[in-house]
C-alpha positions, -999 to 999 in steps of 0.1 A, spaced: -733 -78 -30 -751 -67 1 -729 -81 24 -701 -58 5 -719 -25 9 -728 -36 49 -691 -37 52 -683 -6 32 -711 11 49 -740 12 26 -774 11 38 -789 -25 44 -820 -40 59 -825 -60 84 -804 -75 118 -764 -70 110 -741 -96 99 -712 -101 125 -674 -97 116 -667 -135 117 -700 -138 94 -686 -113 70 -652 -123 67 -664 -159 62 -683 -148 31 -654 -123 24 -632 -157 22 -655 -177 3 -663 -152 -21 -625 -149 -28 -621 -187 -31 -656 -195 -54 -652 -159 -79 -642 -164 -109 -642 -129 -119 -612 -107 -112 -630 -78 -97 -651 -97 -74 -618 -113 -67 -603 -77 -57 -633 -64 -41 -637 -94 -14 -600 -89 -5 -599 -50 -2 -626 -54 20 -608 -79 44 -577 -53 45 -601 -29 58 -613 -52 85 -580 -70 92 -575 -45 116 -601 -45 133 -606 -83 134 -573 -94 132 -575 -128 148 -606 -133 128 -590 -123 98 -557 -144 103 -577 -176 113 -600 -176 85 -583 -160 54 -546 -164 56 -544 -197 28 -571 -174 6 -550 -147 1 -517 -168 0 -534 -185 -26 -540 -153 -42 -504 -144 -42 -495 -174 -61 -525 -173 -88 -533 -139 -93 -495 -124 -93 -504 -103 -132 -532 -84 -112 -505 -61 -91 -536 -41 -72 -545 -80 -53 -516 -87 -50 -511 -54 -29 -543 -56 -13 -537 -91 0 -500 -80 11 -518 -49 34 -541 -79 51 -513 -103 56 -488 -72 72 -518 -63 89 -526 -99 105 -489 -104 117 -477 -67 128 -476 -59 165 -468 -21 152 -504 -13 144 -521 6 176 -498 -10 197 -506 27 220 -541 19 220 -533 -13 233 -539 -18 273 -511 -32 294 -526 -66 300 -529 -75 268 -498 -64 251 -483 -97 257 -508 -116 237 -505 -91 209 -470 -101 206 -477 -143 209 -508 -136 183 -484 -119 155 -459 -145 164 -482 -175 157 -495 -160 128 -459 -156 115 -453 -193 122 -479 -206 103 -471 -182 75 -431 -192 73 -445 -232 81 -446 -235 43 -406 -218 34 -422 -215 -2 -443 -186 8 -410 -166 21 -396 -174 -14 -431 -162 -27 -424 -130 -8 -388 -127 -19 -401 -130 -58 -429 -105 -51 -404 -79 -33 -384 -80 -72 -416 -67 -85 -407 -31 -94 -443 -19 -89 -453 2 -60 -483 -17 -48 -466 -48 -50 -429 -39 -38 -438 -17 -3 -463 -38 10 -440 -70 1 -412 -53 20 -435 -43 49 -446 -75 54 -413 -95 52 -400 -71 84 -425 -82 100 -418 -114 98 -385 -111 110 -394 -90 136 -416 -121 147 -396 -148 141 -359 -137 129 -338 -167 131 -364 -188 113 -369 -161 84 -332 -159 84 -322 -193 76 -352 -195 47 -339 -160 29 -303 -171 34 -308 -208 19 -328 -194 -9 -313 -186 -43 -300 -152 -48 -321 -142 -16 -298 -118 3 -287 -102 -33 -326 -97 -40 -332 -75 -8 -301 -58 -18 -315 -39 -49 -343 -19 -24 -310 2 -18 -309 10 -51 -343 22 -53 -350 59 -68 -385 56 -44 -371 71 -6 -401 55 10 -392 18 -2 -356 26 3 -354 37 36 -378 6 45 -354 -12 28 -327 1 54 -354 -13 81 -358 -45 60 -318 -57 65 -319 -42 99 -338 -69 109 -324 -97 83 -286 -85 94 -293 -92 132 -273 -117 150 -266 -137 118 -230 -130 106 -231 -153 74 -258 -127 64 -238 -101 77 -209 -109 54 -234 -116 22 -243 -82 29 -210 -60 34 -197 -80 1 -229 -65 -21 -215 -39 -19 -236 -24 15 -215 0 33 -208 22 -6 -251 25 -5 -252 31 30 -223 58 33 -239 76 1 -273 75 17 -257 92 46 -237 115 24 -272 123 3 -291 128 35 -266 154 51 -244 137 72 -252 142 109 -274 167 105 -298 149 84 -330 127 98 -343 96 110 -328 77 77 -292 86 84 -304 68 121 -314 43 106 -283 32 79 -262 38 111 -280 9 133 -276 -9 99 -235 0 99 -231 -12 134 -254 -42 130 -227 -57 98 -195 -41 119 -203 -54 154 -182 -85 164 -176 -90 124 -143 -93 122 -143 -97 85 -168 -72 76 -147 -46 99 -113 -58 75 -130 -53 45 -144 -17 59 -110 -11 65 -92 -22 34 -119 -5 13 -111 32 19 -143 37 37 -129 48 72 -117 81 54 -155 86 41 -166 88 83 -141 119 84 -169 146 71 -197 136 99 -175 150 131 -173 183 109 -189 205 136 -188 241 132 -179 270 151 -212 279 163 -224 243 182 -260 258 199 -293 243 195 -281 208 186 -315 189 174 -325 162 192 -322 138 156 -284 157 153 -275 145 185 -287 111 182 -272 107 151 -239 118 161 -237 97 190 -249 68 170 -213 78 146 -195 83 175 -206 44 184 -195 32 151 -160 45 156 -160 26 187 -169 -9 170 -139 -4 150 -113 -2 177 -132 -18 204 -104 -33 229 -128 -64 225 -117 -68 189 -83 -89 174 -55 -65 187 -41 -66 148 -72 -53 136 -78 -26 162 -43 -14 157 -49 -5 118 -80 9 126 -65 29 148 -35 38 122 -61 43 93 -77 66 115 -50 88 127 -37 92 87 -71 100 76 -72 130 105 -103 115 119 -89 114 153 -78 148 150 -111 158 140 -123 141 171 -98 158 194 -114 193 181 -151 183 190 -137 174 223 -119 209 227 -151 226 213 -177 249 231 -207 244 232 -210 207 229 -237 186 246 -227 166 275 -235 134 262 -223 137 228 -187 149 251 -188 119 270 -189 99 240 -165 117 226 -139 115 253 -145 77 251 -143 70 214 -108 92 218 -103 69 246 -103 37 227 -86 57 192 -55 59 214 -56 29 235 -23 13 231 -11 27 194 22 50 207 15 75 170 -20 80 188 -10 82 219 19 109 211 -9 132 193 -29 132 221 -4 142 244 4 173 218 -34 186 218 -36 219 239 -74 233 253 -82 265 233 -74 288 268 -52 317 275 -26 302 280 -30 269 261 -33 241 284 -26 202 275 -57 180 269 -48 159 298 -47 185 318 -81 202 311 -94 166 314 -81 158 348 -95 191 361 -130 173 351 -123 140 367 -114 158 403 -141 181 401 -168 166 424 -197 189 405 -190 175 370 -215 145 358 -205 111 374 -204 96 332 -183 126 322 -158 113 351 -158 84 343 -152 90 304 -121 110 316 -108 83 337 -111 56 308 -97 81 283 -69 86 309 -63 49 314 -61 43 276 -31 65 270 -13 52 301 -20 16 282 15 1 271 27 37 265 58 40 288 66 72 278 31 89 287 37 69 321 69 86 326 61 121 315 28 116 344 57 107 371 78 129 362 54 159 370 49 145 403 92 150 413 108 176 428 133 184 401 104 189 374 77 208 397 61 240 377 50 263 407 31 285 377 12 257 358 -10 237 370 7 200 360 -11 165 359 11 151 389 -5 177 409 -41 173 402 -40 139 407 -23 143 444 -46 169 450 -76 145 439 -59 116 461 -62 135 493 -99 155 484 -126 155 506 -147 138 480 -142 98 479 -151 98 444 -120 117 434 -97 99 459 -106 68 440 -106 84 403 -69 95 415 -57 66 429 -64 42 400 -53 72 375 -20 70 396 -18 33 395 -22 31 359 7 52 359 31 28 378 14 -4 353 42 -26 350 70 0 352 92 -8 378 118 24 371 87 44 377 77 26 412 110 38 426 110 70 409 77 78 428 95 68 461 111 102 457 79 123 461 79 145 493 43 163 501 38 189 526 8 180 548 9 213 568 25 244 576 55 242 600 56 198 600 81 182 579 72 171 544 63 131 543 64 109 515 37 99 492 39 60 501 35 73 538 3 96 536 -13 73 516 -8 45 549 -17 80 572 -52 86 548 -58 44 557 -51 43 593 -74 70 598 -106 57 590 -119 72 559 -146 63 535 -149 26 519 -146 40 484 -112 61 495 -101 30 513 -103 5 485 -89 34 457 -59 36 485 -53 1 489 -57 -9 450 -29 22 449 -9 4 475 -11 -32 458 -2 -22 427 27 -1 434 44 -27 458 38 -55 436 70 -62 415 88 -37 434 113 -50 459 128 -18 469 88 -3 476 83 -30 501 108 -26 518 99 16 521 65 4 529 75 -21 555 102 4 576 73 21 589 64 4 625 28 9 620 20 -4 589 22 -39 597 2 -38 625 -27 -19 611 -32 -45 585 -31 -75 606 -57 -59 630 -78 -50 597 -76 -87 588 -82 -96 619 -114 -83 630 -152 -94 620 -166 -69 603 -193 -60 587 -204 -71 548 -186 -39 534 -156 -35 552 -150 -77 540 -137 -61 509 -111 -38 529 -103 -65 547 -96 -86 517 -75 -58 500 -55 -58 532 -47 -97 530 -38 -91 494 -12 -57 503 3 -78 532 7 -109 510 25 -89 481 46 -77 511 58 -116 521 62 -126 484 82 -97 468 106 -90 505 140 -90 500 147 -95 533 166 -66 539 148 -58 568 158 -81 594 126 -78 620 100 -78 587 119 -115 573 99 -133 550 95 -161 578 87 -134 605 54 -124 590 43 -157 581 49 -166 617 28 -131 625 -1 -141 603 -5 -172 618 -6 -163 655 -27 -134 648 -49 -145 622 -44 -175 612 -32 -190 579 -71 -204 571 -85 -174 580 -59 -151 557 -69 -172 531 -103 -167 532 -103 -128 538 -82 -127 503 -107 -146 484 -134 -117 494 -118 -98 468 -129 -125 435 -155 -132 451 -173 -99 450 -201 -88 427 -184 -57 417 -150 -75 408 -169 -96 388 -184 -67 368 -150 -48 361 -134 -78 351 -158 -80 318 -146 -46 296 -115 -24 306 -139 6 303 -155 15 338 -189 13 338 -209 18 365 -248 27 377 -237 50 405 -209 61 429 -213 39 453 -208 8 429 -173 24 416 -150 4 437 -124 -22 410 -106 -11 384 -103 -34 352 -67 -38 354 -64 -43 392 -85 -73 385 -57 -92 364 -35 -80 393 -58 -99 419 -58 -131 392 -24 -127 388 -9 -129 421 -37 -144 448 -25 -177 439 7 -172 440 5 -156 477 -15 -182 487 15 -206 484 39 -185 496 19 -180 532 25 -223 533 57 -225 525 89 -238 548 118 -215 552 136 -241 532 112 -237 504 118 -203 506 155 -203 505 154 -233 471 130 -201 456 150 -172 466 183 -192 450 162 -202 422 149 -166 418 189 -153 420 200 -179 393 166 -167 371 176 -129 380 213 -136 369 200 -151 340 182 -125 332 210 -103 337 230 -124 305 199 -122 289 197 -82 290 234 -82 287 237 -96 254 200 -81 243 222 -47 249 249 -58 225 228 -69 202 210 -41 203 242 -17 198 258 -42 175 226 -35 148 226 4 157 263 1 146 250 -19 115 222 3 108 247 32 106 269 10 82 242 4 60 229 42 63 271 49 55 273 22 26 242 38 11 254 71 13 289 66 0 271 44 -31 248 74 -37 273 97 -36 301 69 -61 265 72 -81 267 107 -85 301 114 -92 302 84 -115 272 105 -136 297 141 -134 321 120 -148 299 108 -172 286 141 -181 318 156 -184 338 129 -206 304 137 -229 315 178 -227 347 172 -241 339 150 -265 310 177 -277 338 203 -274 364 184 -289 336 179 -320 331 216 -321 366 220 -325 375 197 -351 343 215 -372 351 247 -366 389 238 -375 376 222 -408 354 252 -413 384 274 -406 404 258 -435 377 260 -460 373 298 -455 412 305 -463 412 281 -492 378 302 -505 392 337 -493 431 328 -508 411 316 -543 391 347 -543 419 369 -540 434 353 -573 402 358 -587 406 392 -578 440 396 -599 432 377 -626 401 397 -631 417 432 -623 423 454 -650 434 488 -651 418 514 -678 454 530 -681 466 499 -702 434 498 -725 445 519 -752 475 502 -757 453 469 -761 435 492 -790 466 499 -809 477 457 -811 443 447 -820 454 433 -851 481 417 -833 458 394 -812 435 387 -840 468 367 -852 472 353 -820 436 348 -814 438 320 -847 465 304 -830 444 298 -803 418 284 -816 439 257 -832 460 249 -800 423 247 -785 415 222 -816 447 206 -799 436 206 -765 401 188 -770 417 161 -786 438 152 -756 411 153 -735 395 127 -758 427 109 -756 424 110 -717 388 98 -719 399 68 -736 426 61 -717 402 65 -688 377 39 -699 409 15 -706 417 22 -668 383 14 -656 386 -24 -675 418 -27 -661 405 -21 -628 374 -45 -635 400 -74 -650 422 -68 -618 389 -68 -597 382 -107 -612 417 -114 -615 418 -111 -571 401 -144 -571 417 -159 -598 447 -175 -580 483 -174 -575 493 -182 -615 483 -147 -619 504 -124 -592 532 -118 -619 507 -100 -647 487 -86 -618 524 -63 -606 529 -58 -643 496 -39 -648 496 -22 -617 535 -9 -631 518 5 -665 489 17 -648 514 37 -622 533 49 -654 500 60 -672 491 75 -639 519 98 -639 521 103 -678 483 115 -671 495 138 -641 522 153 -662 498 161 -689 473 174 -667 496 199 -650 508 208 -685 473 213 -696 466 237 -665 492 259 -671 480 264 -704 450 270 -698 464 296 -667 482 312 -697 450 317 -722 430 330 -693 456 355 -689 457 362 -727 420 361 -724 420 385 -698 439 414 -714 426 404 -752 387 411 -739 390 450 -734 408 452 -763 380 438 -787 362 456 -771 369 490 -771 381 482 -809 363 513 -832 369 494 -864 363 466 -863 336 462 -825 317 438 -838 341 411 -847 362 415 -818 330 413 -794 320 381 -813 358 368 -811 358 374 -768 324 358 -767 335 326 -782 374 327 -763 359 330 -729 327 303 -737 359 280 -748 378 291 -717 351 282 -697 350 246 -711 380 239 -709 382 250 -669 357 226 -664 373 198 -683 400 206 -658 386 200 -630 369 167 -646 402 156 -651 417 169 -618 386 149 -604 396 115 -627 425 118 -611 415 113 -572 400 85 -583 424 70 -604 448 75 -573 423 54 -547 417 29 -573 456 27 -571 453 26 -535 427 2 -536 453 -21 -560 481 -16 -543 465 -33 -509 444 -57 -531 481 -73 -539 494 -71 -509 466 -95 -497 473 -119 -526 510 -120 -519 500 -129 -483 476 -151 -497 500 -166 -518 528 -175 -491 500 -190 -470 494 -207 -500 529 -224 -504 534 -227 -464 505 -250 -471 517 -270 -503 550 -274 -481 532 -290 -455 511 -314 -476 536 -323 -498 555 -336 -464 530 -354 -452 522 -373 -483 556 -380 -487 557 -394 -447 526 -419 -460 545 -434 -494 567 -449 -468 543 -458 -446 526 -471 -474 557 -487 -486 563 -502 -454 528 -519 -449 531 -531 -484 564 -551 -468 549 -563 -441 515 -578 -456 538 -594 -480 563 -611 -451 524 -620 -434 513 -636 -468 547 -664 -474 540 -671 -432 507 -680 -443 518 -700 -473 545 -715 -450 516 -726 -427 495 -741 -459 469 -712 -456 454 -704 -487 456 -669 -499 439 -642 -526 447 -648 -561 478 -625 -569 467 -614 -600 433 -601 -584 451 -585 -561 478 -570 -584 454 -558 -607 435 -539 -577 463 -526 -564 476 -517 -601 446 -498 -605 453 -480 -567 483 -469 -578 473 -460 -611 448 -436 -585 474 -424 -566 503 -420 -592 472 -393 -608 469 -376 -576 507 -374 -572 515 -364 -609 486 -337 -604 498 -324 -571 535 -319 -586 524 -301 -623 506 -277 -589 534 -270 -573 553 -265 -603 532 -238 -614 532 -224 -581 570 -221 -582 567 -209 -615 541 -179 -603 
């Protein structure tokens, strides 16, 4: 082991080994060991010198410790050593400052080499991949380390290994998920590299569920004001978002736009902004920005843009941009993220136009913003933001355009507010070229394909000077030209010029009654200038073409033909041509054409605009053939145009009634649904009320029925009340007959004897009814032979019905008459002196009796209700059977018809087989045996002469009945 203590730095004797000597028997020692330790030792002591000697290191023990990786994987301290040497071999990161300048660059091709000898074999990325799973610290950070690295080196390669591997993108996934922040946020660095450039991974990504990690990460870490790790998930953000159009849908559809709401929460007091804070921010800002980019699917954008708006992330937006306080760049990326919010979404754009500056008095947005653009000591970026953010609410958005124009005519002019029309003239005709041109495109963006707008702005008078007459805009623009100004003023001008007379008949003809305008631009065509004034000169050809193509001809000495005859004495058709392809042919037009937003290094390069450039596209060809064209030509386009005009004219005609024929519809339908909603309603009163009366109509038949039963219980209580009142003036008279009622008191007794033996009698006569009821019950189905003695018991059992009635009433009255006699014999037994005793005993036993027999009353009087619906019941039961019953004999009628109708047919086919049986015989055909035929038919008729004697003994006994 004395080579290992030389390199650990133990004393040793003799000359020193070199570092190519040691690692050699560092290498061999890890190949030939069989013992762990030794194992472990030799490799932690190339880790230590990898550094040091890295090429030496990477030459000689790369395929040692790979080997190690793959045999010694349950020994997790190794495996990390030998993950530290490897990281160490193929990192440029390490001491890349102590690096000189010279050799930097074969730093970078050694860690690159090494990396392609290490991804040669694509089983040691899966290796790598398997080893990252390992939950173990040792093993899991150096594995995730090393596999940056490798991407770093060589991404595409390691890209297409880890994406064709099983589960490989899910795997790197997990470090997310990892409770350890130092293996998480390398994690973050880890798919930083693996999501670059590669949008399959991209997607694989985004759908495990990545931007619900990354936004909680953010969220965990404090939002913008948290460090380098809420940096780095951004990049990660932008990296799955950018140019993904599938990853930004599914961003979108999954809510997590409303989760960016919370990192534009900046507070009232915005000083000392961090350097990490402000980095972070304008990362976010960025990542707004790759939702709505104007580069992206318009559909997309737009419901981005929507989402945005709902959520109230644009109005939190709008408030950083109103704030104090605010760094400039982190304002200048907030004016353009706001820019490209509300590029061409009208909700967005009619916001914006509501947000007033925080100033005394409120001012709009626009307004505070155009102060910036025309203000020549504001930053050249911060203009330039304002110009785009101006631009992208003029985009598509009509209405903005007019509400610009309109601040710009006489009849709208504020003399005490300072109004967007105004800064923009005043910027137009500013010493500073950088605002004439900021003004000039603002102003043409304003006119962008709005032709009512073009002649609106025909209208504008300015006054130039005290005590001169006011001139039009369209003619001190010309003046500003002919007078020699800057380049940069020049082209603004011109590109002001071009795109206000393009598509405007009625301009060019404004622009062409001036005298002097015509000859200025021929001369600038005209003359050789130098390499910057080629681009004036182009601009020129390009104003005087729109001139030719869009005249009317109104003007008789400015005729179509006229100028084309002027260009080509003066200039030359050739020569025209060429000076208008300086304009496409420029470097700078070349760079505005690319994105919408201007972007530029300095001043002095800010000379298109992006939508000028389509203009120049749009209409150089188009001019070009026009300058060659024959008068006749010109006259087949100019009827061609009139028949396309008129056409148009139908076309806008019939658009109109359309247009007012569904307006009229709409208001139907809005009509039909009312007067349905309203039939709805009415038909639920109606409804509700038909339920009222019937409750009310309830209520009054139950309190009517509760009404009746009172008077019935109040008119028996006040008989009760007679029966039961007795006055104490008649009691000693009852005293005196005392011996009198004990007489009477024997006779009734036996009429009561009398009394219980009718009721017995009724009983009976009860239980007879009840059989009779049961007989007539079985009797209903019996059938008509039993009608007659059916009306013969229902007569008796009327007559006992009324016999029992009779008695009953008889027996009430009686018993109303001993109640009476009970009533006045009680006090007198009584109050008896002689004989108390008996006479209590005797009342006792005369009321218990009366008592009795008032409730065998009332069971009687009850016997009797039902006895009467049983009669009822009877009475209809034999009405049924006597309808029954002539149904019954309409039927025997018929049947007995119709079997009387087939004896003579019967008796007729009988004749006529016989008549066909002597023709056969007459023809010597032999027929049946008689006798065989008799005897059947005997036996037929035997049948039949059954069936008719059995029918007649029916009807007979139905006559009978």
């Amino acid at each position: 082991m004395n080579f290992l203590r030389g390199v650990m730095g133990g004393p040793s004797a003799g000359p020193q080994p070199s570092g190519a000597d040691t690692i050699q028997k560092l290498c061999d020692r890890v190949a030939s060991s069989t013992l762990l330790d030794d194992r472990r030792d030799a490799v932690r002591a190339l880790k230590s010198l990898s550094k040091k000697y890295r090429l030496e290191v990477g030459i000689q023990a790369m395929e040692h410790l790979i080997r190690v990786l793959q045999t010694d994987r349950s020994d997790s301290e190794i495996i990390g050593y030998a993950l530290d040497t490897l990281y160490n071999v193929i990192s440029n990161d390490l001491e890349e400052e102590e690096q000189e300048e010279n050799s930097a660059k074969q730093v970078d091709d050694l860690g690159s080499q090494f990396t392609e000898i290490f991804i040669k074999q694509q089983e040691n990325v899966t290796l790598l991949l398997t080893l990252v799973e390992e939950f173990d610290f040792h093993v899991r950070w150096p594995g995730v380390k090393l596999l940056t690295s490798l991407l770093k080196q060589q991404g595409p390669q390691v890209q297409q290994i880890i994406l064709v591997s099983p589960m490989g993108v899910s795997r790197l996934m997990d470090l997310l998920a990892d409770s350890r922040e130092v293996i998480r946020n390398d994690g973050v660095l880890l798919l930083q590299q693996l999501t670059k450039s590669n949008a399959a991974i991209q997607k694989i990504v985004a759908f495990e569920n990545a931007f619900e990690r990354l936004l909680d990460i953010i969220t965990e870490e404090g939002n913008s004001d948290g460090g380098i790790v809420v940096e780095d998930c951004l990049l990660l953000l932008q990296n799955l978002l950018k140019n993904n159009n599938s990853n930004q849908n599914f961003f979108k559809e999954g809510s997590y736009i409303q989760r960016m709401k919370p990192w534009f929460e900046v507070g009232d007091d915005n000083c000392g902004w961090s350097a990490q804070k402000v980095t972070n921010l304008h990362l976010m800002l960025q990542l707004v920005r790759v939702l709505v980019s104007p580069t992206n699917p318009p559909g997309a954008t737009s419901s981005c843009q929507k989402a945005m708006f709902h959520c109230g992330l644009l109005q939190q937006l709008c408030t950083i941009l109103m704030a104090t306080g605010v760094p400039a760049d982190i304002l200048t990326e907030t004016i353009n993220t706001v820019s490209e919010v509300i590029r061409g979404c009208q909700t967005n754009q009619d916001y914006f136009a509501s947000v007033n500056a925080p100033s005394n008095p409120p001012r709009p947005a626009i307004v505070v913003l155009l102060m910036s653009m025309v203000n020549e000591r504001q930053p050249f970026v911060l203009r330039c933001a304002v110009l785009y953010c101006f631009q992208c609410f003029l985009y598509k958005n009509q209405k903005g355009q007019g509400e610009i124009v309109s601040t710009l005519l006489p009849s709208t002019i504020d003399g005490n507010s300072v109004s967007a029309g105004q800064l923009l003239c005043g910027g137009l005709f500013s010493t500073d070229s950088l605002s004439n041109w900021c003004a000039a495109v603002a102003l043409a963006h304003a006119l962008q394909e709005n032709a009512t707008l073009k002649e609106q702005l025909l209208r504008v008078q300015l006054a130039t000077s005290i005590g001169n007459p006011p001139v039009s805009l369209l003619q001190q623009c010309t003046n500003i030209l002919s007078q020699g100004s800057k380049v940069q003023t020049r082209v603004g001008l011109l590109m002001l010029l071009c795109t206000w007379l393009s598509n405007c008949s009625i301009a060019v003809t404004h622009f062409l009654h001036n005298p002097a305008n015509v000859p200025f631009l021929t001369g600038q065509i005209a003359e050789n200038l130098g390499e910057e004034e080629q681009l004036v000169q182009g601009l020129c050809a390009l104003l005087l073409g729109i001139s030719i193509y869009y005249n009317d001809n109104s003007l008789e000495n400015y005729r179509k033909e006229k100028l084309k005859q002027l260009i080509e004495k003066r200039i030359g058709r050739e020569n025209f041509i060429e000076k208008l392809g300086f304009i496409s042919k420029h470097e700078l037009y070349s760079r505005a054409a690319q994105k919408p937003q201007p972007s530029f290094s300095s001043p002095d390069h800010m000379m298109f605009d992006h939508e000028f450039t389509k203009l120049v596209k749009e209409l150089e060809g188009v001019i070009s053939k026009a300058i060659y064209k024959s008068s006749e030509e010109d006259k087949k386009e100019e009827e061609v145009k009139k028949t396309l005009e008129q056409h148009d004219n139908i076309v806008t005609h019939y658009k109109k009634v359309i247009r007012e024929q569904d307006q009229e519809l709409e208001e139907l339908k809005q009509r039909l649904n009312t007067l349905t909603s309203q039939n709805e309603q009415l038909q639920a009163t109606v409804t509700q009320q038909v339920s009222q009366i019937q409750q009310h109509k309830d209520q009054y038949n139950l309190l009517k029925v509760q009404l009746g039963k009172d008077t019935q219980h109040h008119n028996s209580h006040g008989d009760t009340l007679q029966m039961n009142g007795i006055q104490t003036e008649e009691v000693s008279k009852l005293r005196e007959e005392l011996e009198e009622w004990k007489n009477k008191h024997e006779l009734l007794q036996g009429q009561l004897k009398e009394k219980d033996s009718v009721i017995e009698k009724l009983n009976s006569s009860q239980l007879e009814m009840g059989a009779t009821e049961q007989s007539l019950q079985t009797s209903r189905f019996g059938g008509l032979e039993h009608s007659n003695e059916l009306q013969k018991e229902l007569e008796m059992l009327r007559s006992q019905t009324q016999l029992q009635s009779a008695e009953i009433s008889k027996l009430q009255m009686e018993n109303q008459k001993l109640q009476v006699m009970n009533t006045t014999a009680g006090p007198m037994l009584a109050d008896s002196g002689a004989t108390a005793a008996t006479s209590s005993e005797l009342e006792g036993r005369l009321e218990q009796e009366i008592k009795e027999l008032k409730s065998q009353v009332k069971s009687l009087s009850e016997e009797k209700e039902s006895l009467k619906q049983q009669l009822d019941s009877s009475t209809s039961t034999v009405a049924i059977l006597q309808e029954k019953n002539s149904k019954l004999q309409r039927e025997l009628a018929e049947s007995k018809k119709e079997q009387d109708d087939l004896l003579v047919l019967l008796a007729d086919q009988d004749q006529t087989i016989s008549a066909q049986k002597m023709k056969l015989k007459d023809f010597g055909v032999a027929v049946e045996d008689e006798d065989d035929t008799e005897s059947g038919d005997q036996g037929d008729e035997d049948e039949d002469g059954d069936e008719e004697e059995q029918d007649e003994n029916a009807v007979a006994c139905y006559h009978e009945n």
